[in-house]
N, C-alpha and C positions, 0 to 999 in steps of 0.2 A: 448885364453884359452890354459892355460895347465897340464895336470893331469899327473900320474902315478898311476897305478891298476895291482891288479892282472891276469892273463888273462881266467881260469878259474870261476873267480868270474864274470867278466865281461860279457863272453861269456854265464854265467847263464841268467845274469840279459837281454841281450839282446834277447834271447831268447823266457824270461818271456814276455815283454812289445811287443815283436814281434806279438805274440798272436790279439794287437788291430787292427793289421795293414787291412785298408781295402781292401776286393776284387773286386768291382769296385771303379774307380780313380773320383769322381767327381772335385777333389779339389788336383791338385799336390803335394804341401807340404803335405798332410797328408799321402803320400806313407812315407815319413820319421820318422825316429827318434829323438825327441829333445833330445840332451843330453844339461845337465846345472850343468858347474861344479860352485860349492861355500862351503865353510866354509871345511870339511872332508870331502865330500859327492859329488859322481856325481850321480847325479837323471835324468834317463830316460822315457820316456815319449811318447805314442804310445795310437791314439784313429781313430777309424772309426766313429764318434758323436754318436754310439750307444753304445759302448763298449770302455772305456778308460782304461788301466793301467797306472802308474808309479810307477818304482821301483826303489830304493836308495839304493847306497853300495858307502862302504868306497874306500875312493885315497885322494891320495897326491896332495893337488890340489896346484899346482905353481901359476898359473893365475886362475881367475875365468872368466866364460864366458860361451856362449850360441852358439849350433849351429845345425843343422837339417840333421843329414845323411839320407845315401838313405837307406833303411829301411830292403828289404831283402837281398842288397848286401851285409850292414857293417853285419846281419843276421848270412848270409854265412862264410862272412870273421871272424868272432869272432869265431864264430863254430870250425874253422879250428887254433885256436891258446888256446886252454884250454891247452896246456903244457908249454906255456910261464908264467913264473911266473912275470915278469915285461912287461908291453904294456904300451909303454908313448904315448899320445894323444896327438897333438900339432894344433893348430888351425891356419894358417898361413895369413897374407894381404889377398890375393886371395881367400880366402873361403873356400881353403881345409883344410882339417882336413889329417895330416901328422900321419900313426900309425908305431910306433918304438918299435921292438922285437929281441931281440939280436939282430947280425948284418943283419937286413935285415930292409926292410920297404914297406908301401906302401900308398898311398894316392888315398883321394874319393874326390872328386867333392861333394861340398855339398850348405846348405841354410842358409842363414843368418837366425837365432833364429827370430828376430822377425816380421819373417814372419807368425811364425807358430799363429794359432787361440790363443786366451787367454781363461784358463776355471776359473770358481769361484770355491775357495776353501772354502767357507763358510760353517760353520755346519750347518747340517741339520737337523729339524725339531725336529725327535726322534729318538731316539738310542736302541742299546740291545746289552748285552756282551753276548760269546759265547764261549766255546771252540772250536779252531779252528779242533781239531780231532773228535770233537760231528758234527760240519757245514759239514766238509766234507765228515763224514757218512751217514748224514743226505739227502746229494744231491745225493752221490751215490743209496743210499736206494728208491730215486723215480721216477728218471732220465730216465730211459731205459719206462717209461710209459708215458711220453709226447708226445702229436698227433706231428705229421709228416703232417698235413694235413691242408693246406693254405684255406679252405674252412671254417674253425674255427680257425682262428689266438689267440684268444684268450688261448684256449688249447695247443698251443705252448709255455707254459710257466708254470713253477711251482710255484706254489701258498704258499705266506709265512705267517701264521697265528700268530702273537703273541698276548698270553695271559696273563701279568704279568709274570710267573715262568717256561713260557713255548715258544716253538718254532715250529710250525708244518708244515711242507713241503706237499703239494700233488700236483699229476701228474693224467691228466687220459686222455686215446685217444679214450674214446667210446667204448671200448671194454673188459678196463683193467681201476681200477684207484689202486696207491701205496699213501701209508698216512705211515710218522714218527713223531714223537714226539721226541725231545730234551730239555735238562736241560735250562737255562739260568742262564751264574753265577752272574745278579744280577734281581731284578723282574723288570717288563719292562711297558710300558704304553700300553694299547690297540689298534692294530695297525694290517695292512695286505700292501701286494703287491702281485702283477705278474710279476716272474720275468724271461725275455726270456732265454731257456733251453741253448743259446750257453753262454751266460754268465755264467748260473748256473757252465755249466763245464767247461770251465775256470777257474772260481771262486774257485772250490773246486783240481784242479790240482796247482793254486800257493799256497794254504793255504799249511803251512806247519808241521800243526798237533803239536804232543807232547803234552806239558803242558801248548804253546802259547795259547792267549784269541784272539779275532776277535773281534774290535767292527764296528757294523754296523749301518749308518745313512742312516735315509730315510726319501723321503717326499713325495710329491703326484705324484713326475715326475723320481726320480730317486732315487736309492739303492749305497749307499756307502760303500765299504767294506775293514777296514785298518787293516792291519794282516803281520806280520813278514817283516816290509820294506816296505811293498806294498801297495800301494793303488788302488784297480780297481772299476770304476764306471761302472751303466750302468743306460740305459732309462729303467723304466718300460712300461709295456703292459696296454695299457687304457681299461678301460672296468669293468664289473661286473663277479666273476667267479662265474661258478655252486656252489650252495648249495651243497657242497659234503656230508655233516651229513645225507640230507633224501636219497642219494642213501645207506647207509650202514643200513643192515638189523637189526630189535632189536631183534628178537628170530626166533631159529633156529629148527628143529626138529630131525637133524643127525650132530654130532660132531666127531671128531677122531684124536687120539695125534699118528703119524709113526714120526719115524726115517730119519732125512730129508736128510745125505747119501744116505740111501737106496730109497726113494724114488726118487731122483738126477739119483744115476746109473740106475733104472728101467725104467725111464724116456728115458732118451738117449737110452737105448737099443730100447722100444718099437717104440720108435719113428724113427727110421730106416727108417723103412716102411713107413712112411706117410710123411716125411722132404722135398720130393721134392715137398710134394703136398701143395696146397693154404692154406685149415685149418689147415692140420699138426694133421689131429685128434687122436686122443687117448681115450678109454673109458673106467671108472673108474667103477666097480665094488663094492659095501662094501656091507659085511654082515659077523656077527660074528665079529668075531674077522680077518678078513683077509681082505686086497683090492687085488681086481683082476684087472690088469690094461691089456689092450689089443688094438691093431691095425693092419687092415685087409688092404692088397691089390691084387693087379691084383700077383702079384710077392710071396704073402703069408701071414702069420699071426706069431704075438711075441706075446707069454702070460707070464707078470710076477705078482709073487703074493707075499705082502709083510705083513707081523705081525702086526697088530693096535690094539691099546685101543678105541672102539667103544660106543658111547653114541648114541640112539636113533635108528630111525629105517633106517633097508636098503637102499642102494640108488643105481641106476645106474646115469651116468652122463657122457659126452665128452667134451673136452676142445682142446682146440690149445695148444698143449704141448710148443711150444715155449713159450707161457705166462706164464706157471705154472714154466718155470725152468728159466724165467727169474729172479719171485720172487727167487727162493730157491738158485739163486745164490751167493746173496746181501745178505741172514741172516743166522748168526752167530750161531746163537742156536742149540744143538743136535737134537732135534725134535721141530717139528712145528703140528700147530693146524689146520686141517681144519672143517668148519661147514660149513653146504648145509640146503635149506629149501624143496626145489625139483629139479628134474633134469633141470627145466628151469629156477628157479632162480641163481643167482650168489652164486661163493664160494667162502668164507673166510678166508684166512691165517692170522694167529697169533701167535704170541708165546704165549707156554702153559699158562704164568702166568704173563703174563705183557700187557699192550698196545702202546709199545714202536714202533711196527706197527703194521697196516694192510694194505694186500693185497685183493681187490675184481676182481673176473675172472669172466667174461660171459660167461657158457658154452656153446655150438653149439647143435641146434636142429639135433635129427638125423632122427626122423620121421616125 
């Protein structure tokens, strides 16, 4: 094998597929890199059996051939050469892989290619196009609400609903669940997965947005997703998810459209006081046209009061401020919706006039 690449481009793409690499070793070769130069194209190649990328970029391929670096050293060593505009790869008798950078050079100890696992490139089942800047917001938007919590593995994973013309993400850890909706750019067959959250975010860090499309295959055992060079796989999570529709409420008795800046900065202030503590509580006020939002401790009390458009009747309510500002971090919109039914059921964030998402928050009992 022997190539020429740019060293920049290269040191991208290693980076990208670096991401598969696993953190514990069951199986040697998979600490490695396959690179496989052929035709224009060296294609790199990086999987934990859970999580596979490969990513393809153009060289000069002199020979064609196969071989398995060590994964986070060539990593490291690529890292350190994105000002090299020429990196020649040279695959030698001895199995090392010789790298040539103006005058200097150095060489890795590496694996004979066909050592590595063989995977099936076969299409899968069913598909759905997507824009790759709609997927990426779409994960972002519900990600930070996936349980943390090995004792529901299942909830460790966001949940992908497709509906023929649509694509719906949700996340929920028990105390919080995040729901978006996306376009699809073409309509699609009736279909779900769970798919696990460190994929997810992978996933939506290599898509590379703009006006690229994504399409993804899946089947009953794994989610394919091909987007800008890239292919990354992963296993789906077995299992049935919650009925997420019967936790969201059908009618409400207090609605209110604030300024979601202002609620953001009010937020962080109030929550001073209570950031070190386990709830983080905060309690919300509304009546009239005003919220009064407030938090007490041993060290003192923040009152802030913000202007709202108010539907329905008064409410008091407390919440773990971190959940409420984690939604408000993720959405775009100048004000957001919240509606309550009473202080002990959940609240609901939306935008004013769309259902492009929802946010549902459990408040905390305070009596």
């Amino acid at each position: 094998m022997r190539i020429v690449c740019d060293g920049l481009t290269l040191a991208d793409a290693v980076l990208r597929v670096s991401k598969a690499l696993p953190q514990k070793v069951s199986n040697p070769v998979l600490e490695g890199i396959k690179l496989t130069a052929r035709g224009d194209n060296l294609v790199l190649f990086a999987t934990d059996l859970d999580l596979t990328i490969e990513k393809s970029i153009q060289a000069d391929v002199i020979t064609e051939g196969e071989v398995v670096v060590p994964g986070k050293l060539f990593t490291e060593y690529t890292r350190k050469l994105t000002n090299e505009q020429q990196i020649e790869l040279i695959l030698t008798n001895e199995q090392q892989l010789l790298i040539k950078y103006t005058d200097s050079e150095g060489v890795l100890q590496c694996l004979d290619g066909t050592e590595y696992p063989a995977f099936s490139q076969e299409a899968r089942e069913d598909s759905f196009l997507i824009g790759e800047e709609e997927f990426q917001d779409m994960i972002n938007k519900v990600i930070f609400s996936v349980s943390v919590d090995d004792a529901r593995p299942i909830l460790k994973g966001i949940y992908l609903e497709i509906e023929e013309y649509t694509v719906t993400a949700v996340a929920l850890d028990g105390f919080r669940m995040a729901i978006c909706k996306k376009p699809l750019e073409k309509p699609a067959h009736k279909m779900s997965a769970i798919v696990p959250s460190r994929s997810m975010n992978e996933i939506s860090k290599l898509l590379e947005g703009g006006d690229n499309i994504a399409t993804a295959q899946l089947d009953d055992k794994t989610l394919v997703i091909k987007a800008s060079n890239t292919t990354i796989s992963t296993r789906l999570l077995a299992g049935e998810y919650i009925n997420y529709k019967q936790i969201i409420p059908k009618d409400y008795t207090t609605s209110l459209t604030i300024n979601k800046e202002q609620l953001t900065n009010a937020l962080d202030r109030v929550s001073i006081l209570s950031r070190g503590e386990k709830k983080n509580l905060v309690t919300m006020d509304i009546k009239e046209n005003l919220l009064e939002m407030t938090a007490n401790s041993e060290l003192g009390n923040i009152k802030e009061n913000i202007g709202i458009r108010l539907w329905g009747k008064d409410m008091t309510i407390s919440f773990n401020a971190k959940y409420v500002n984690d939604c408000l971090k993720v959405v775009p919109h100048e004000f957001v919706k919240m509606s309550f039914i009473t202080s002990i059921n959940p609240c609901i964030i939306t935008p004013p006039e769309s259902d492009e998402y929802l946010y549902l928050i459990l408040p905390i009992r305070t009596i």
